[in-house]
Kinemage of the C-alpha trace (Angstrom):
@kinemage 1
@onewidth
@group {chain A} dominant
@subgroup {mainchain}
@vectorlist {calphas} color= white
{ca unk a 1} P 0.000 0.000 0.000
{ca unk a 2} L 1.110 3.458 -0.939
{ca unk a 3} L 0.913 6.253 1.786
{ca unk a 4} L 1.136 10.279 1.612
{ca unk a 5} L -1.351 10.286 -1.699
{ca unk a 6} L -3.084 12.357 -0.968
{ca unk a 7} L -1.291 14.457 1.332
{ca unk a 8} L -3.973 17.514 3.744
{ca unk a 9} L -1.724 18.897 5.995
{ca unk a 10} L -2.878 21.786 8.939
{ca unk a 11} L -0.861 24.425 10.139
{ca unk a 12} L -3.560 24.219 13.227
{ca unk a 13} L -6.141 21.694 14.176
{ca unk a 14} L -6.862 20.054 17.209
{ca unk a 15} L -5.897 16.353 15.888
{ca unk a 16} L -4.865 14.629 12.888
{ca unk a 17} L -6.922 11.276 13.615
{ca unk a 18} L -10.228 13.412 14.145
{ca unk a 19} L -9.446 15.226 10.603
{ca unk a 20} L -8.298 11.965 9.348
{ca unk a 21} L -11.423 10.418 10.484
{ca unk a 22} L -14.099 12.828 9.188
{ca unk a 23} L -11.816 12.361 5.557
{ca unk a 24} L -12.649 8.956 6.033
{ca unk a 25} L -16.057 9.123 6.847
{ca unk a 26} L -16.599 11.332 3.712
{ca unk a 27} L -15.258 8.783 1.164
{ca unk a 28} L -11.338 8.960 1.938
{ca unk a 29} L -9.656 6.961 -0.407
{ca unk a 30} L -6.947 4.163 1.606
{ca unk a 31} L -3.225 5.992 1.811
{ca unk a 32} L -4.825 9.470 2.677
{ca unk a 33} L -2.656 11.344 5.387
{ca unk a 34} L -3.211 13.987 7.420
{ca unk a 35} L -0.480 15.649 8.950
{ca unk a 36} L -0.387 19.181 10.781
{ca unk a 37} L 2.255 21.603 12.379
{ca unk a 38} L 1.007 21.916 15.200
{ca unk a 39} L -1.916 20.129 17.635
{ca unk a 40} L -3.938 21.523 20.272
{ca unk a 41} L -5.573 18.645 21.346
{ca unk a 42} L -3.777 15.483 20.743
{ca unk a 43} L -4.051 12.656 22.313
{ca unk a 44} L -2.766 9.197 23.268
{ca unk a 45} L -4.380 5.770 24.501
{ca unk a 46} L -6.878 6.223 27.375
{ca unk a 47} L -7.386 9.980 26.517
{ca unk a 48} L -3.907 10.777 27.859
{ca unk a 49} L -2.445 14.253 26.443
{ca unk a 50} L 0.426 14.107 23.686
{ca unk a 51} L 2.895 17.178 24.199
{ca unk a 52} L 4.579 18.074 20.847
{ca unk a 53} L 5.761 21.473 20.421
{ca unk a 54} L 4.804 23.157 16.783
{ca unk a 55} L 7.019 22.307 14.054
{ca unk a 56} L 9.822 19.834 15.396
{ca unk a 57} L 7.176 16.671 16.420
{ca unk a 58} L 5.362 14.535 12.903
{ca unk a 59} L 1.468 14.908 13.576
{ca unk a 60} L 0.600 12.492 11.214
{ca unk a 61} L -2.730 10.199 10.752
{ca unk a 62} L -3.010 7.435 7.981
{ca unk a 63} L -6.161 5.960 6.354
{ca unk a 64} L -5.614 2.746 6.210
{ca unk a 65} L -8.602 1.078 3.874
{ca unk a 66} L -9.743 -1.885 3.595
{ca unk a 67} L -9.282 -3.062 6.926
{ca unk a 68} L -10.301 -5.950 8.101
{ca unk a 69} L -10.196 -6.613 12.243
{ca unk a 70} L -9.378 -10.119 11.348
{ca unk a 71} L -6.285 -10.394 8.797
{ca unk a 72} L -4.908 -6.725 10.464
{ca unk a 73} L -5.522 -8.033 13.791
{ca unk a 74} L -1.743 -7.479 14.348
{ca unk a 75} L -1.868 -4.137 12.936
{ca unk a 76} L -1.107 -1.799 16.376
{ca unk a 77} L 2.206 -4.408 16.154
{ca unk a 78} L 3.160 -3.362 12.923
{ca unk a 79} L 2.565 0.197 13.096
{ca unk a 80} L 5.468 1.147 16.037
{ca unk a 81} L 7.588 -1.543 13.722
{ca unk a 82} L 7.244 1.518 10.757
{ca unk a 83} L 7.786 3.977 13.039
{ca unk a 84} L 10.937 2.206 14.339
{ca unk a 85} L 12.161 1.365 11.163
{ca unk a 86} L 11.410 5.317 9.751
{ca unk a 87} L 13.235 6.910 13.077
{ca unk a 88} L 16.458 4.550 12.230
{ca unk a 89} L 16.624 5.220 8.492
{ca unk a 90} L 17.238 8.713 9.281
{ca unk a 91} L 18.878 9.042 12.708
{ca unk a 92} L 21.712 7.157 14.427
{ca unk a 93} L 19.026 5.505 16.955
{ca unk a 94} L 18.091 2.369 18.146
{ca unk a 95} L 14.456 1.866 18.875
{ca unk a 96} L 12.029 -0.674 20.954
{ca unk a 97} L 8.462 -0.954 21.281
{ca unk a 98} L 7.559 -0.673 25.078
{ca unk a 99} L 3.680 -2.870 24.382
{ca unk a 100} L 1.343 -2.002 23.382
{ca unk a 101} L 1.642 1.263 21.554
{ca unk a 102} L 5.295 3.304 22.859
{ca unk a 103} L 8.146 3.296 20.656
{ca unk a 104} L 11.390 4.283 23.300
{ca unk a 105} L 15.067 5.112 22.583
{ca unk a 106} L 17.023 4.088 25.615
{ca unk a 107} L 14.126 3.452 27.478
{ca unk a 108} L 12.692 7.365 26.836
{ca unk a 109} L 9.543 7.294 24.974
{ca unk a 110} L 10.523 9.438 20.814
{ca unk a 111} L 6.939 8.269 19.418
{ca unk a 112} L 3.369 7.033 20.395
{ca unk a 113} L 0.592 5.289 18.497
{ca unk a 114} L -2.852 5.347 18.223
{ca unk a 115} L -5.117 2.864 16.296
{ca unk a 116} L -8.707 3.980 15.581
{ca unk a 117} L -10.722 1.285 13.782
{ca unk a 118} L -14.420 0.955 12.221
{ca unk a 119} L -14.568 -2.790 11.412
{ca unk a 120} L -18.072 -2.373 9.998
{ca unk a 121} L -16.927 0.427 7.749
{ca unk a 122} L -13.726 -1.521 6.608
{ca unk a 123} L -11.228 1.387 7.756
{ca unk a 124} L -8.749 2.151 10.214
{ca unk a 125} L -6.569 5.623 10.833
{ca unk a 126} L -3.687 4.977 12.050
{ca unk a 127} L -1.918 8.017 14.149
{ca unk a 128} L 1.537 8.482 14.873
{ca unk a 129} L 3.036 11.295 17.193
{ca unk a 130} L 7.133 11.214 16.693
{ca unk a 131} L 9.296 13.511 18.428
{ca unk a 132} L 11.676 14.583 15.383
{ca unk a 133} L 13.989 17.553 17.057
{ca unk a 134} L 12.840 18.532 20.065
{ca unk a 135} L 16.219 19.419 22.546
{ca unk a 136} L 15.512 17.600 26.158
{ca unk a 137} L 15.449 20.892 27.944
{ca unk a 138} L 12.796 22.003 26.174
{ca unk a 139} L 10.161 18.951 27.488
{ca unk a 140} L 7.966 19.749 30.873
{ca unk a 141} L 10.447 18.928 33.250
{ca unk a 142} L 7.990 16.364 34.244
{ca unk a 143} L 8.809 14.680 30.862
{ca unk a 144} L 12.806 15.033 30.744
{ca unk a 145} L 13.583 12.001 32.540
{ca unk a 146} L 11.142 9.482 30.537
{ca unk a 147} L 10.612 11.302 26.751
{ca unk a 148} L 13.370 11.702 23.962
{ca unk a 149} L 13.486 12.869 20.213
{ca unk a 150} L 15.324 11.976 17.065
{ca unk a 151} L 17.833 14.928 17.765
{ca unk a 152} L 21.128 13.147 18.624
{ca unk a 153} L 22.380 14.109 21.954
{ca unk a 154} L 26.836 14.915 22.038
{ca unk a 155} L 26.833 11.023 23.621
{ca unk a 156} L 25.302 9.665 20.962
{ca unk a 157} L 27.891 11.310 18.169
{ca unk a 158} L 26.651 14.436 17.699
{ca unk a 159} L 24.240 16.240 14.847
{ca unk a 160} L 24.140 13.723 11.613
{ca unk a 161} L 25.455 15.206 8.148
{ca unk a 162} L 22.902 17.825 7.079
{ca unk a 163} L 21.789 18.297 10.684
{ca unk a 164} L 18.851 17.434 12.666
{ca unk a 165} L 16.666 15.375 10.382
{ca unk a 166} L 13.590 17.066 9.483
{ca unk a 167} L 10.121 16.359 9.799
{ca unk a 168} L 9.669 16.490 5.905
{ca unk a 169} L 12.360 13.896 5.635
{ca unk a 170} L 10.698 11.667 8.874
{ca unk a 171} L 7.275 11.793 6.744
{ca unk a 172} L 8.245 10.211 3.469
{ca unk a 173} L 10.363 7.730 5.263
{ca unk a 174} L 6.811 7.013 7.353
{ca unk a 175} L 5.124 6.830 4.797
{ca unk a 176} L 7.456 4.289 3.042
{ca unk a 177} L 7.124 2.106 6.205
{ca unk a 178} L 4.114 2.278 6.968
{ca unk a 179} L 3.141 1.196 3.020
{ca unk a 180} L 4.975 -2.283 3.619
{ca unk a 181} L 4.436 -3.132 6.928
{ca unk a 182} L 0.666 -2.869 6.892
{ca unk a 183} L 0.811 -5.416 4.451
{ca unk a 184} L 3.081 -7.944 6.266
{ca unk a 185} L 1.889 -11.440 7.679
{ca unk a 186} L 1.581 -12.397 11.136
{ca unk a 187} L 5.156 -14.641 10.843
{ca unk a 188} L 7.073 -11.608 9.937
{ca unk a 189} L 5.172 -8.770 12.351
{ca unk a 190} L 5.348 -10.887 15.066
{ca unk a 191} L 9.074 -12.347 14.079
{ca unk a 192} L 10.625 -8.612 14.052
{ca unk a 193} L 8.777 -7.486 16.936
{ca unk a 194} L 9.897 -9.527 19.322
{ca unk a 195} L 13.870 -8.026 19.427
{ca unk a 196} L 11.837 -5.057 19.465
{ca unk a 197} L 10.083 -5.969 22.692
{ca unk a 198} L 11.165 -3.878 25.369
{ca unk a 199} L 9.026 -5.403 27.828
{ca unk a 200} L 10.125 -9.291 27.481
{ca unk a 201} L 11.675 -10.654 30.632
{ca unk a 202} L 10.950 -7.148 32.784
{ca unk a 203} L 8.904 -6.869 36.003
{ca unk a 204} L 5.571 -5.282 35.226
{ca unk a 205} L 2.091 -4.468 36.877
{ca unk a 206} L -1.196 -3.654 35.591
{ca unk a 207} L -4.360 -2.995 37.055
{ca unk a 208} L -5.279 -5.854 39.238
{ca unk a 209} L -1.953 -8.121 39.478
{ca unk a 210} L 1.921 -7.818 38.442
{ca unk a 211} L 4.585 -10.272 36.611
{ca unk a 212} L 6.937 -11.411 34.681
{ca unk a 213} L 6.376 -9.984 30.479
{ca unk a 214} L 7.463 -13.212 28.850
{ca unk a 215} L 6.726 -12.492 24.875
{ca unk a 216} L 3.519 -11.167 22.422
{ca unk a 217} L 1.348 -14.047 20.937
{ca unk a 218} L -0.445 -14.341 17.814
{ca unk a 219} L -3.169 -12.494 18.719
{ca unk a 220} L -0.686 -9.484 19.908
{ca unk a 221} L -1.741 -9.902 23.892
{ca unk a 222} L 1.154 -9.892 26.158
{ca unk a 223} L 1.998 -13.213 28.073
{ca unk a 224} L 2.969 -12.424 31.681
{ca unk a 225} L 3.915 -14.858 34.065
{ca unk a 226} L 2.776 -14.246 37.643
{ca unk a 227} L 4.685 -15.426 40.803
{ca unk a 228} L 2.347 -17.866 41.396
{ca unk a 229} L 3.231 -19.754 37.524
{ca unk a 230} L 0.018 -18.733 35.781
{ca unk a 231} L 0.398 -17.274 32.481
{ca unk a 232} L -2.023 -14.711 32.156
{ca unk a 233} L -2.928 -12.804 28.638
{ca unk a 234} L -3.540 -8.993 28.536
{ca unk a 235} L -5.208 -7.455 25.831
{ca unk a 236} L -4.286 -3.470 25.122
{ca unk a 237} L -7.929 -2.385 26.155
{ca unk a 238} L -7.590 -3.353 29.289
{ca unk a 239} L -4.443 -2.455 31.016
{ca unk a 240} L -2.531 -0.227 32.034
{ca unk a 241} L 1.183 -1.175 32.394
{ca unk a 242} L 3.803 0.032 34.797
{ca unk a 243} L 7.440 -0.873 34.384
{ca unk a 244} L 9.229 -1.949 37.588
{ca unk a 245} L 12.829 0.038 37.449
């Protein structure tokens, strides 16, 4: 699948995956993104608020159609995969998926998705929200200790040639992603997710008990193993995870 054709991009709106959804709504052809400078009321899982300062974060919703909840069942797997595989094409990063939906960089969170689906209208819009080149001291200094961007820090080498890659340049190579891994089987989602996994083997707790992450199954629920040797499945809906440190 091609994505980026066509292209409606906002200097201001309050969220690409509302814009992107009302585009779909009205006929939106599959591919369709929506992308904007800046956001004044974006969002993440569970209504959580996504801070991205104008012009150095990728706003960016995709339509993905058809969709079907069945064959894309792995699709909120195969999204942060893109996004992973976008950040490193164009930055000297390494990146992990912390499940369900958090792509980190040393543990600091660069990018978050967010999966909206209408199985009975065959569509899905798919919204990313990637820190590109924002420096660390300008996050909440609630955030600076657990949030990261694209911008290499002196550690990690310094600025790339061309400097700090650009949010035009983090878009295309999105887009290019995002085209092929939407269409990937289960064998190969699941197969390069799991080095991904930033979770496996790590102490965690959700609402109502805590364990052991062991790996992602077919279905994409994570397999935690409590203390007392039950394996226990966890679907994204319903948790809410906390990693021990």
């Amino acid at each position: 699948m091609i994505f980026g054709f066509p292209h409606r991009h906002f200097r201001r709106t309050d969220s690409t995956n509302e814009r992107a959804k009302e585009l779909a709504l009205a006929g939106g052809p599959g591919g369709l993104v929506v992308t904007a400078t800046e956001q004044t009321a974006g969002r993440g899982r569970r209504g959580s608020a996504w801070f991205a300062p104008p012009g150095v974060c990728l706003l960016y919703s995709g339509l993905l159609r058809p969709f079907d909840s069945e064959r894309d069942r792995l699709l909120p797997l195969a999204v942060p995969l893109a996004v992973c595989e976008a950040a490193e094409s164009i930055a000297p990063v390494r990146c992990q998926v912390k499940w369900p939906n958090d792509v980190w960089i040393d543990e600091r969170k660069v990018a978050g998705v967010l999966v909206e689906a209408r199985p009975e209208e065959a569509w899905a819009v798919i919204g990313v929200g990637l820190n590109v080149a924002v420096p660390q001291e300008n996050f909440p200094a609630e955030l600076r200790e657990t949030a990261t961007s694209l911008l290499p820090t002196e550690a990690e080498g310094g600025m790339p040639p061309g400097g700090a890659p650009g949010v035009r340049r983090t878009l295309q190579a999105l887009n290019d992603a995002l085209g092929r891994w939407v269409e990937a089987d289960d064998e190969t989602v699941l197969g390069a997710y799991r080095p991904r996994d930033a979770l496996a083997g790590r102490e965690v707790s959700w609402d109502g008990g805590e364990g052991t992450a062991l790996e992602v199954d077919e279905q994409g629920h994570l397999v935690v193993a409590t203390a007392d040797g039950e394996r226990v499945r966890l679907g994204a809906g319903e948790v809410h995870l906390a990693v021990e440190r």
